[in-house]
mmJSON file of the N, C-alpha and C atoms, coordinates in Angstrom:
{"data_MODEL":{"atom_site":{
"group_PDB":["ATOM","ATOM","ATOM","ATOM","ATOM","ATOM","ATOM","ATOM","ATOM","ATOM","ATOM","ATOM","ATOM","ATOM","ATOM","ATOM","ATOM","ATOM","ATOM","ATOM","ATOM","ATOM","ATOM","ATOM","ATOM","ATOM","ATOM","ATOM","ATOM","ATOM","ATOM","ATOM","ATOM","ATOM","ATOM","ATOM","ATOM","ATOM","ATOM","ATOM","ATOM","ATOM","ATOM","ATOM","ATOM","ATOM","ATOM","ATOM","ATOM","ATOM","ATOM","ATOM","ATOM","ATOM","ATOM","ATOM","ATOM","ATOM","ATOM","ATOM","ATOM","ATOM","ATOM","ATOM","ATOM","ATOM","ATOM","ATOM","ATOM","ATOM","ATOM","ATOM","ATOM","ATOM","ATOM","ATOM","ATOM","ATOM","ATOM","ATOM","ATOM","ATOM","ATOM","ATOM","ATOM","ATOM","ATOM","ATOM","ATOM","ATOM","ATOM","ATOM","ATOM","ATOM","ATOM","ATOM","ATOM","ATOM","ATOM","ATOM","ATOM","ATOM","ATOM","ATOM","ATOM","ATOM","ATOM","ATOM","ATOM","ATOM","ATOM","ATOM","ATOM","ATOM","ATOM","ATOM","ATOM","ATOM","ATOM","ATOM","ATOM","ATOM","ATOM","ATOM","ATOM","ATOM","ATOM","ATOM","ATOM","ATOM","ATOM","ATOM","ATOM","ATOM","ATOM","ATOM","ATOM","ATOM","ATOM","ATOM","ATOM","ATOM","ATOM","ATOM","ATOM","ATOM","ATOM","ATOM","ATOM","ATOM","ATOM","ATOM","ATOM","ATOM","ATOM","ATOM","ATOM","ATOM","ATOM","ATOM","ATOM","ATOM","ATOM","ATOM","ATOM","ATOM","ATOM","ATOM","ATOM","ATOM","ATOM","ATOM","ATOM","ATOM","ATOM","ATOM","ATOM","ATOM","ATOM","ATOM","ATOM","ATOM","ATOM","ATOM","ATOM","ATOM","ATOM","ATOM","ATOM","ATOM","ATOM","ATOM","ATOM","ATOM","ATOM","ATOM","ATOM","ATOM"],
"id":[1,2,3,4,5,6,7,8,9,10,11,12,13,14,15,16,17,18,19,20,21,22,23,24,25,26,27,28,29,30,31,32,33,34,35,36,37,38,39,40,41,42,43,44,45,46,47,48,49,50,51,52,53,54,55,56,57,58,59,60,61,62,63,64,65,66,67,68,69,70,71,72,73,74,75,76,77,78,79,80,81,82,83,84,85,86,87,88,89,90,91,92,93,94,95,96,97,98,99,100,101,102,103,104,105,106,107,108,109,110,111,112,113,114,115,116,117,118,119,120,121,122,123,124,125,126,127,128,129,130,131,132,133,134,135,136,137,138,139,140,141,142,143,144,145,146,147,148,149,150,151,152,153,154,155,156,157,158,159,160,161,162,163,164,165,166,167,168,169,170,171,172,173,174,175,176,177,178,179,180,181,182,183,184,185,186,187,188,189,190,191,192,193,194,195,196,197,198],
"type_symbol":["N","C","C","N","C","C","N","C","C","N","C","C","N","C","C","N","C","C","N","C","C","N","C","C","N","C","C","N","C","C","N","C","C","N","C","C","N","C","C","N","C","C","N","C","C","N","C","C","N","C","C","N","C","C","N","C","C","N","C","C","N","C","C","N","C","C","N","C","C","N","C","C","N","C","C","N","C","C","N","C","C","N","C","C","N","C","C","N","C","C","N","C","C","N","C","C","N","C","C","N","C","C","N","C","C","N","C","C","N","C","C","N","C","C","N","C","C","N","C","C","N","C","C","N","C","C","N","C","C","N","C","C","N","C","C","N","C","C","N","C","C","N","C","C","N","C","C","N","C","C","N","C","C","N","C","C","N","C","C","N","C","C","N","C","C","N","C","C","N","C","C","N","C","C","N","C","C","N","C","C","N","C","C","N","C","C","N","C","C","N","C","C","N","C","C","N","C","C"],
"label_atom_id":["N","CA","C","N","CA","C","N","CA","C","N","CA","C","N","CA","C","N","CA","C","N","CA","C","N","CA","C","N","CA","C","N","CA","C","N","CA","C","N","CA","C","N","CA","C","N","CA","C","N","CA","C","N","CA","C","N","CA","C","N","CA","C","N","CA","C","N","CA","C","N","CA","C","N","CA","C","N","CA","C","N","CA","C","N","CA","C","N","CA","C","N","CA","C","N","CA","C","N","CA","C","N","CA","C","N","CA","C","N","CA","C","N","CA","C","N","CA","C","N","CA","C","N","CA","C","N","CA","C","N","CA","C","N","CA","C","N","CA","C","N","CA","C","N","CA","C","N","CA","C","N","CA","C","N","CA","C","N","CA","C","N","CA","C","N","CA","C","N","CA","C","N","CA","C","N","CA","C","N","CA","C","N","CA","C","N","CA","C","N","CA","C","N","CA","C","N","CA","C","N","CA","C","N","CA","C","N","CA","C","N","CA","C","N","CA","C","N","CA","C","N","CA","C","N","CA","C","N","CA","C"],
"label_alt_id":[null,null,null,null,null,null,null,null,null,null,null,null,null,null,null,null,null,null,null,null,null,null,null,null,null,null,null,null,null,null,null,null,null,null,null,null,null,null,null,null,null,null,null,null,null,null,null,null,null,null,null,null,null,null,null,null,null,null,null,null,null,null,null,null,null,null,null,null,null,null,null,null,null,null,null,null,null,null,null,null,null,null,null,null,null,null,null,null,null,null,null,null,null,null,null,null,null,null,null,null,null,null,null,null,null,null,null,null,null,null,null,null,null,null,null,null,null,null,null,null,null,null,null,null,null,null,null,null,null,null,null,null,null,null,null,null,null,null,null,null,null,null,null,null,null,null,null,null,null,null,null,null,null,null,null,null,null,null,null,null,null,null,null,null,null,null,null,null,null,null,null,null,null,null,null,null,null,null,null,null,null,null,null,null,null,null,null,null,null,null,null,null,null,null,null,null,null,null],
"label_comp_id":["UNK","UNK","UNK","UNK","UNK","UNK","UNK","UNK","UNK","UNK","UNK","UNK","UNK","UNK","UNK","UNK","UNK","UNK","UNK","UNK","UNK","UNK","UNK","UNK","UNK","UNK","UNK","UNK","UNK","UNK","UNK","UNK","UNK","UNK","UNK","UNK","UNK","UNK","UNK","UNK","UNK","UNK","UNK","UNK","UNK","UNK","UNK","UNK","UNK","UNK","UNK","UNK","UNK","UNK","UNK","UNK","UNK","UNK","UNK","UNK","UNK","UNK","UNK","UNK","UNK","UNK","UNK","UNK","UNK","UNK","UNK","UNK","UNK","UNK","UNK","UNK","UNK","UNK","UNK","UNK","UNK","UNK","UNK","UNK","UNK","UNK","UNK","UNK","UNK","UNK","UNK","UNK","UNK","UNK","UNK","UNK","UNK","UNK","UNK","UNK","UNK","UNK","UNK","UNK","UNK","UNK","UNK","UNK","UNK","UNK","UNK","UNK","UNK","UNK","UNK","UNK","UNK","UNK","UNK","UNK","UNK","UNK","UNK","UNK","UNK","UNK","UNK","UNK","UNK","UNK","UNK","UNK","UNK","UNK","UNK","UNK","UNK","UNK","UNK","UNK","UNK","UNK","UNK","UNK","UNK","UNK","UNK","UNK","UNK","UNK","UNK","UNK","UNK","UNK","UNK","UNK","UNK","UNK","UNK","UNK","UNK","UNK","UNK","UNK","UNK","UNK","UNK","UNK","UNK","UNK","UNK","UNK","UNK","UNK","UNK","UNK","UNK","UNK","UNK","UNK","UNK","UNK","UNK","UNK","UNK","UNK","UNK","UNK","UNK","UNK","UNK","UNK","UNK","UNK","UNK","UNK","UNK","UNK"],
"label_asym_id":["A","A","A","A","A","A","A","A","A","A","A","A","A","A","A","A","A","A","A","A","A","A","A","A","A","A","A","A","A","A","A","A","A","A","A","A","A","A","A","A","A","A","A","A","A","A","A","A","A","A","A","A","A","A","A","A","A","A","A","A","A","A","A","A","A","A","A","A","A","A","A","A","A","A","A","A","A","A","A","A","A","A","A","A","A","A","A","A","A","A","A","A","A","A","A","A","A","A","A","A","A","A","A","A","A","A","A","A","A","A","A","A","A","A","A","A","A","A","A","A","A","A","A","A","A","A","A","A","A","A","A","A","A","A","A","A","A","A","A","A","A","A","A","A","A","A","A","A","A","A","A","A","A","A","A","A","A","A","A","A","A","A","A","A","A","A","A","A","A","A","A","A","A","A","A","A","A","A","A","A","A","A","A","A","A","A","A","A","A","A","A","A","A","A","A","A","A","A"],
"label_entity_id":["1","1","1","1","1","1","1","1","1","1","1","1","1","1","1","1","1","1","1","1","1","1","1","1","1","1","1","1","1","1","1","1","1","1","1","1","1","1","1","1","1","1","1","1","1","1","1","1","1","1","1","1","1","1","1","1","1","1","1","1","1","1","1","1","1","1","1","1","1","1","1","1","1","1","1","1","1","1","1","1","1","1","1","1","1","1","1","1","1","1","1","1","1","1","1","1","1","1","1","1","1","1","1","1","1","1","1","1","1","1","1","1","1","1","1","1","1","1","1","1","1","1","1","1","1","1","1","1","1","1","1","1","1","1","1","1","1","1","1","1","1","1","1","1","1","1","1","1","1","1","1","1","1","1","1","1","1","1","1","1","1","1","1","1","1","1","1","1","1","1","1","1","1","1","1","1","1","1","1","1","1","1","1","1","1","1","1","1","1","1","1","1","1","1","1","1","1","1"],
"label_seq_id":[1,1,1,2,2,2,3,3,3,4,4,4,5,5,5,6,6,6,7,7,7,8,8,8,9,9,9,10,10,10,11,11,11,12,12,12,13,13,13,14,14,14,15,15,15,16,16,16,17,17,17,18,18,18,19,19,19,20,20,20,21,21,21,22,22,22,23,23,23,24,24,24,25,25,25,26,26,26,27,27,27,28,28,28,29,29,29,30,30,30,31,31,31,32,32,32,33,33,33,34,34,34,35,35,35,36,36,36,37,37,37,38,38,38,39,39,39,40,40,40,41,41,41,42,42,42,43,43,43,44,44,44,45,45,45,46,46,46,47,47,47,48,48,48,49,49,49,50,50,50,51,51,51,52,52,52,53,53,53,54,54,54,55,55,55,56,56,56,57,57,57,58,58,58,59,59,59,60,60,60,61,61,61,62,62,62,63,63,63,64,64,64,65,65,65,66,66,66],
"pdbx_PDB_ins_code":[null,null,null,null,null,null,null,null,null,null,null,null,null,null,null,null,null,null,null,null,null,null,null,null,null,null,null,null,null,null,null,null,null,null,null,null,null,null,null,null,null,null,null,null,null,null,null,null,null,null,null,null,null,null,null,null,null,null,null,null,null,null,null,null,null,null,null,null,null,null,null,null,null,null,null,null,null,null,null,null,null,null,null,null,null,null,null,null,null,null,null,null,null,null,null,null,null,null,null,null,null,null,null,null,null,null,null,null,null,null,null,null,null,null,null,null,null,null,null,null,null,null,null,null,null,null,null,null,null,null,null,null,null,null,null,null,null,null,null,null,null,null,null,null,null,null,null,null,null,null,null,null,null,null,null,null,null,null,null,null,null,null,null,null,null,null,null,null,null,null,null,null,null,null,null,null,null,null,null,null,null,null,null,null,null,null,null,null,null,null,null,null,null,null,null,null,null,null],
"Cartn_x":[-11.176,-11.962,-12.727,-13.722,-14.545,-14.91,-14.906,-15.296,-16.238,-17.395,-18.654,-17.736,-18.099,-18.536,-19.59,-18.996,-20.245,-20.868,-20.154,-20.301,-22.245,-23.218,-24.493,-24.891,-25.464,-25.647,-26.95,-27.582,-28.828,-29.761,-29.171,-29.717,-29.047,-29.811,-29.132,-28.376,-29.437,-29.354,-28.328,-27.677,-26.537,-25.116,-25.04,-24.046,-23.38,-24.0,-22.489,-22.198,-22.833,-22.935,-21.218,-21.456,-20.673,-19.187,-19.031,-18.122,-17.569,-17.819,-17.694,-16.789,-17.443,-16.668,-15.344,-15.656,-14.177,-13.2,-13.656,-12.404,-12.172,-13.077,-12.689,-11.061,-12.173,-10.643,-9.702,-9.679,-8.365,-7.552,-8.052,-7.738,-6.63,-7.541,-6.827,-5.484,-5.762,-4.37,-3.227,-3.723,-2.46,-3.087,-4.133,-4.312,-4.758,-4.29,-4.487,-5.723,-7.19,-7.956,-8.585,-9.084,-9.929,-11.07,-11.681,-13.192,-13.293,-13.97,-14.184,-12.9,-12.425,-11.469,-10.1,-10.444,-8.592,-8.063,-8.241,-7.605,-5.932,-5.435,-3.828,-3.087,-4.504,-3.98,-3.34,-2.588,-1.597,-2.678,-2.548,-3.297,-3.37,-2.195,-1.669,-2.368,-2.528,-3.638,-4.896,-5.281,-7.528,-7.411,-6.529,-6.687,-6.678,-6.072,-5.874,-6.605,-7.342,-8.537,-10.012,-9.874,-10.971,-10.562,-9.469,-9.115,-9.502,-9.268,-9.63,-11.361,-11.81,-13.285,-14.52,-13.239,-13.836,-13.815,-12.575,-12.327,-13.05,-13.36,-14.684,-15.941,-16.218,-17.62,-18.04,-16.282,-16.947,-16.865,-15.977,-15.748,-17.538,-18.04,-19.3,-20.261,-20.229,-21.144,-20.537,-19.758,-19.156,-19.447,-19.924,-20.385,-21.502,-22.349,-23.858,-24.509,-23.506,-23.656,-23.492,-23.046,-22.308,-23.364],
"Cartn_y":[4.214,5.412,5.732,6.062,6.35,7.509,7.989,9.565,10.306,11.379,11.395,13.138,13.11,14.688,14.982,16.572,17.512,19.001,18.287,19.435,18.81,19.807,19.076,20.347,19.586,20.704,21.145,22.63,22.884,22.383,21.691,20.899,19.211,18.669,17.537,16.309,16.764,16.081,16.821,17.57,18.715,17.359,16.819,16.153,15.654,14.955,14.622,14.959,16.98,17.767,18.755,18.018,19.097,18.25,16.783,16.207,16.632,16.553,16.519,17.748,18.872,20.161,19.949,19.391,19.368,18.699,17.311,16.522,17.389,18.299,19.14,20.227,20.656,21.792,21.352,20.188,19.051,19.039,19.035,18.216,19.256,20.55,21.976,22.364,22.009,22.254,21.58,20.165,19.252,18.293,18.634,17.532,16.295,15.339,13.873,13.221,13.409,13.19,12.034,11.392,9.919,10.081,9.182,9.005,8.373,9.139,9.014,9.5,9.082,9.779,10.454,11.335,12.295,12.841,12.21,12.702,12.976,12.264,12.236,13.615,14.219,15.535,16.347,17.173,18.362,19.121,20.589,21.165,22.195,22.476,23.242,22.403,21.468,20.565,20.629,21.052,20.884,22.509,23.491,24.642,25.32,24.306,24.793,24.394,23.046,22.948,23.876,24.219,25.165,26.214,26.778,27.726,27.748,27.084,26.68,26.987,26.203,26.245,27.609,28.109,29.353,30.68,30.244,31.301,31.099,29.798,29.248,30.129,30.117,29.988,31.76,32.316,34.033,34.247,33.86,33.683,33.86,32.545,32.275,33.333,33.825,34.814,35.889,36.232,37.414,37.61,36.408,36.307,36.151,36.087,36.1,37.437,38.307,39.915,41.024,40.034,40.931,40.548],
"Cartn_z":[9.371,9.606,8.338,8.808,7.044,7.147,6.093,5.817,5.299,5.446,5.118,4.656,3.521,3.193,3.717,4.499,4.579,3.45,2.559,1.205,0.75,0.945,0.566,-0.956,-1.722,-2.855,-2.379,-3.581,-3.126,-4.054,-4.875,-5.604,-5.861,-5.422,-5.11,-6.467,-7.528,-8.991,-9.73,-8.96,-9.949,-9.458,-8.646,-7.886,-9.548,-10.41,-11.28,-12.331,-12.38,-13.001,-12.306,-11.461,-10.406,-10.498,-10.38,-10.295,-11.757,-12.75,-13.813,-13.812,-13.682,-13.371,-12.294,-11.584,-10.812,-11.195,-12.259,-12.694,-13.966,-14.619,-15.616,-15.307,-14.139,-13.304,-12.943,-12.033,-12.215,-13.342,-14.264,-15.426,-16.279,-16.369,-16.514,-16.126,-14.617,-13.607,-13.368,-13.99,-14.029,-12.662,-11.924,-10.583,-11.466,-10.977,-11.018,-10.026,-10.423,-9.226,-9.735,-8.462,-8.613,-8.307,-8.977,-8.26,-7.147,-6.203,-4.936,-4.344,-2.979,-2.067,-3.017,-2.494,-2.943,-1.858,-0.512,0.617,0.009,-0.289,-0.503,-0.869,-1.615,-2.613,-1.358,-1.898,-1.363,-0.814,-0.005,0.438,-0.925,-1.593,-3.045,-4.296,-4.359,-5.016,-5.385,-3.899,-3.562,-3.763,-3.662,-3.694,-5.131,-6.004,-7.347,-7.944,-7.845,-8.186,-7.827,-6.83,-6.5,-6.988,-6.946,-7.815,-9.195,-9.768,-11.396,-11.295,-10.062,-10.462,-10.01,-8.981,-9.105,-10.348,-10.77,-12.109,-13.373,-13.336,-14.026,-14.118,-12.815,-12.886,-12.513,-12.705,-12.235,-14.276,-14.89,-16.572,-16.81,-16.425,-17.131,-16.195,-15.741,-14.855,-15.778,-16.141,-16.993,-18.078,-18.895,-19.903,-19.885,-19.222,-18.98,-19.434,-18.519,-18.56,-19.215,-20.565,-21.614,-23.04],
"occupancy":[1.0,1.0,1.0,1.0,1.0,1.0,1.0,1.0,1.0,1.0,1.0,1.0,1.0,1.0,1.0,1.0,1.0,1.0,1.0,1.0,1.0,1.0,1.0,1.0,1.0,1.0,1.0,1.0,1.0,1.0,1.0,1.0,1.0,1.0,1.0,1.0,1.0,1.0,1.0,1.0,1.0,1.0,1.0,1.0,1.0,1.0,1.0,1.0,1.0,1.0,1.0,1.0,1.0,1.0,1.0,1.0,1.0,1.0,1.0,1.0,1.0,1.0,1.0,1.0,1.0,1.0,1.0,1.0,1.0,1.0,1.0,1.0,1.0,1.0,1.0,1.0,1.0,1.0,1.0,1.0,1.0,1.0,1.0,1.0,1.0,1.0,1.0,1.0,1.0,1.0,1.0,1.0,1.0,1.0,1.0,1.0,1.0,1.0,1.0,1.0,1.0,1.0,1.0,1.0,1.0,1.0,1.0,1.0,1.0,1.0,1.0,1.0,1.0,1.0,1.0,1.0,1.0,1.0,1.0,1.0,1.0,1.0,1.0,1.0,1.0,1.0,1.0,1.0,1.0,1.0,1.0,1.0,1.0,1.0,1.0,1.0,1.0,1.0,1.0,1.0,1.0,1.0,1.0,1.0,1.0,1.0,1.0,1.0,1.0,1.0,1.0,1.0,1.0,1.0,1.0,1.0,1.0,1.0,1.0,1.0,1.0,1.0,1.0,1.0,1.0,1.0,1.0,1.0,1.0,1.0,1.0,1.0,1.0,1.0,1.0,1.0,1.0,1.0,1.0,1.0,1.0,1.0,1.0,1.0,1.0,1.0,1.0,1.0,1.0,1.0,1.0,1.0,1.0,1.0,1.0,1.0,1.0,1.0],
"B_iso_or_equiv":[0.0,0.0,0.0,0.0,0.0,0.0,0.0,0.0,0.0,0.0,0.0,0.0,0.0,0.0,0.0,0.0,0.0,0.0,0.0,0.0,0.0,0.0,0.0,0.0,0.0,0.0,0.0,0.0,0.0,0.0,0.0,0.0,0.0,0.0,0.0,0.0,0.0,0.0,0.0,0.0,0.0,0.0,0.0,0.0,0.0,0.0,0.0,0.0,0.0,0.0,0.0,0.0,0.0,0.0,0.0,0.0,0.0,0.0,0.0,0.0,0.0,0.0,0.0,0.0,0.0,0.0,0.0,0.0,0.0,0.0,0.0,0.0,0.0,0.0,0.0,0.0,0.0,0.0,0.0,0.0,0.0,0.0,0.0,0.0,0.0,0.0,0.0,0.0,0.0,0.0,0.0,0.0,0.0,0.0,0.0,0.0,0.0,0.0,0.0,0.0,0.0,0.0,0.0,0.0,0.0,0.0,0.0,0.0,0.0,0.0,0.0,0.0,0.0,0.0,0.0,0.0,0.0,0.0,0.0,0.0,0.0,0.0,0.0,0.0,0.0,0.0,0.0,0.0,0.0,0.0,0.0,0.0,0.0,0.0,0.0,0.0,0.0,0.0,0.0,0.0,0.0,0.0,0.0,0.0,0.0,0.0,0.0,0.0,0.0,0.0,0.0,0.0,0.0,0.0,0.0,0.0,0.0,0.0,0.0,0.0,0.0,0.0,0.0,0.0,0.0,0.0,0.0,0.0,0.0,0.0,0.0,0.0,0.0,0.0,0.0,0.0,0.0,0.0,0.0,0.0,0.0,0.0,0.0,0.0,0.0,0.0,0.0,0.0,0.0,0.0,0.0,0.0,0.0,0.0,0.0,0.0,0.0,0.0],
"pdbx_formal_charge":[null,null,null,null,null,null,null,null,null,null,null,null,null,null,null,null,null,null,null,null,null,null,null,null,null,null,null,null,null,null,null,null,null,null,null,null,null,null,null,null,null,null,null,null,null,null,null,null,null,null,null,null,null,null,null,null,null,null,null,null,null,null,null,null,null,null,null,null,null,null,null,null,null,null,null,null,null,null,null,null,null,null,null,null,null,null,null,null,null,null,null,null,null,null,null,null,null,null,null,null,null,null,null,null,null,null,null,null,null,null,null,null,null,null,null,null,null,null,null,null,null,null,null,null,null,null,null,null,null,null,null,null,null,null,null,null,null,null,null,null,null,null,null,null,null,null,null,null,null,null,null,null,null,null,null,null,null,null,null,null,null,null,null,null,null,null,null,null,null,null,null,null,null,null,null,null,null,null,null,null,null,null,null,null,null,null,null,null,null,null,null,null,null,null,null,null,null,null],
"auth_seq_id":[1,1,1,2,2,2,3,3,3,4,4,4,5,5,5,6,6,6,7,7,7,8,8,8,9,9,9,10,10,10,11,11,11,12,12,12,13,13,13,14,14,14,15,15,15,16,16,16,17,17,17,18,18,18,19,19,19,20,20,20,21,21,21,22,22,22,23,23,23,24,24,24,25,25,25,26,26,26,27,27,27,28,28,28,29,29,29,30,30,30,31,31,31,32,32,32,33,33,33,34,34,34,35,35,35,36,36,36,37,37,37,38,38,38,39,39,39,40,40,40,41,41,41,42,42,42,43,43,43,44,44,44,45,45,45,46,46,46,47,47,47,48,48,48,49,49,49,50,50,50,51,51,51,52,52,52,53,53,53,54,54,54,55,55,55,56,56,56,57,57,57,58,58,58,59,59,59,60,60,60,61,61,61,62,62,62,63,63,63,64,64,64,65,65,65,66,66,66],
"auth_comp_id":["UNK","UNK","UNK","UNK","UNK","UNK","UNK","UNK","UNK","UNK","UNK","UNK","UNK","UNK","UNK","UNK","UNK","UNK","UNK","UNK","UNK","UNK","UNK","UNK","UNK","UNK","UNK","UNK","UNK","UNK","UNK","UNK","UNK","UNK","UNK","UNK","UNK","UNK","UNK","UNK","UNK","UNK","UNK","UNK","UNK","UNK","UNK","UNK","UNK","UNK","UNK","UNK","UNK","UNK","UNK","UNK","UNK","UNK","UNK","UNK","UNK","UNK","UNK","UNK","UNK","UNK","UNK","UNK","UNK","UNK","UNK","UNK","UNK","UNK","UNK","UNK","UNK","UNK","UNK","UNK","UNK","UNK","UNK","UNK","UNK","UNK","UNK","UNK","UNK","UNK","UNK","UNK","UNK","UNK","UNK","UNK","UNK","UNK","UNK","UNK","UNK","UNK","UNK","UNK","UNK","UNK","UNK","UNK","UNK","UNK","UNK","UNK","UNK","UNK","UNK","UNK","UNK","UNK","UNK","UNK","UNK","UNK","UNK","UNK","UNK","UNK","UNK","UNK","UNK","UNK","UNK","UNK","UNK","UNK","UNK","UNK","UNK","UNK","UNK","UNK","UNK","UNK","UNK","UNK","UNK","UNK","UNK","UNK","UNK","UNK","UNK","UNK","UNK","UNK","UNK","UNK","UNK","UNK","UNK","UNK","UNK","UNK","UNK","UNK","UNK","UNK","UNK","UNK","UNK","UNK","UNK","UNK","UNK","UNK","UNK","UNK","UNK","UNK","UNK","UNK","UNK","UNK","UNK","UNK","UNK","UNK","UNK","UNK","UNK","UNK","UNK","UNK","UNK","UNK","UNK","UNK","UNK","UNK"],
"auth_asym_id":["A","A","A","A","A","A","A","A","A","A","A","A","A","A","A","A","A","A","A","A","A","A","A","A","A","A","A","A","A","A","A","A","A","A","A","A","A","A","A","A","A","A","A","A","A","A","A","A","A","A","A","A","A","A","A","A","A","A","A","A","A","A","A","A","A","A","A","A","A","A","A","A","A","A","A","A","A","A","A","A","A","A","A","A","A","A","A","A","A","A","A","A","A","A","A","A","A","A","A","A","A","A","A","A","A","A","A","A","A","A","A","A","A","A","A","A","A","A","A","A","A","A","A","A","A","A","A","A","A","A","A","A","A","A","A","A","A","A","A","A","A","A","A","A","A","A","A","A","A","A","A","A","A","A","A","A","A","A","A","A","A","A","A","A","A","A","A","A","A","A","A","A","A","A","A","A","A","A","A","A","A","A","A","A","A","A","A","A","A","A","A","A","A","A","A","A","A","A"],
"auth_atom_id":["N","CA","C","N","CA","C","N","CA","C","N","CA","C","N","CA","C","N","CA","C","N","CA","C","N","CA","C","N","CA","C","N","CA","C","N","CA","C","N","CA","C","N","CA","C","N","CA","C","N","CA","C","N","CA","C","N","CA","C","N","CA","C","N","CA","C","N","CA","C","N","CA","C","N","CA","C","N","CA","C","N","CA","C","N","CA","C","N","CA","C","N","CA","C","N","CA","C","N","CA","C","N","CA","C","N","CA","C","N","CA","C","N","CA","C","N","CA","C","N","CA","C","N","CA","C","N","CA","C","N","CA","C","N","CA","C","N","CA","C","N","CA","C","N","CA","C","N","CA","C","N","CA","C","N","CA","C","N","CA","C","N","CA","C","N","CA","C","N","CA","C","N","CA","C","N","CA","C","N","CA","C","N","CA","C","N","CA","C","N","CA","C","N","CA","C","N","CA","C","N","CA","C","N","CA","C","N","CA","C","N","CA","C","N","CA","C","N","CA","C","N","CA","C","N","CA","C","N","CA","C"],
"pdbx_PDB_model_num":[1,1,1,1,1,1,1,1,1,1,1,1,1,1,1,1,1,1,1,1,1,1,1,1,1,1,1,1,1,1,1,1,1,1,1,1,1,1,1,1,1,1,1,1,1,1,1,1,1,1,1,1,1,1,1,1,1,1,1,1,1,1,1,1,1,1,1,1,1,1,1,1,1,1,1,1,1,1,1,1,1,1,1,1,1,1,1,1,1,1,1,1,1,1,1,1,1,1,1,1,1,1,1,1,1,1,1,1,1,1,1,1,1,1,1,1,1,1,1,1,1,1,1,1,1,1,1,1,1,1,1,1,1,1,1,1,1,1,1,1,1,1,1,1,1,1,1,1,1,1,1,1,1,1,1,1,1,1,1,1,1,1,1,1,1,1,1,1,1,1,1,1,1,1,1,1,1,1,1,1,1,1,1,1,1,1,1,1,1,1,1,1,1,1,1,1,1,1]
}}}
């Protein structure tokens, strides 16, 4: 079975601007991620990573404003 992300950016040239950031937040949290498929990860896994990368990116919006 092969698998297509439907995650599309709105900028399409940000793509390994973006990966970068996620193996960053990974990296933070202790996730162990690969390039390309990470189906395997926990559901507590993909969530802590997005977690990480949302607390990120409200940080740098916070500091924008100050």
């Amino acid at each position: 079975m092969s698998f297509k992300s439907n995650n599309q950016l709105n900028i399409p040239e940000a793509r390994d601007a973006m990966n970068k950031f996620k193996m960053e937040a990974a990296r933070e949290v202790g996730v162990n991620l690969k390039q390309g498929y990470n189906g395997d990860l926990s559901s507590r896994e993909a969530g802590s990573v997005g977690g990480q990368m949302v607390k990120k990116m409200v940080e740098a919006y916070e500091r924008s404003i100050h």
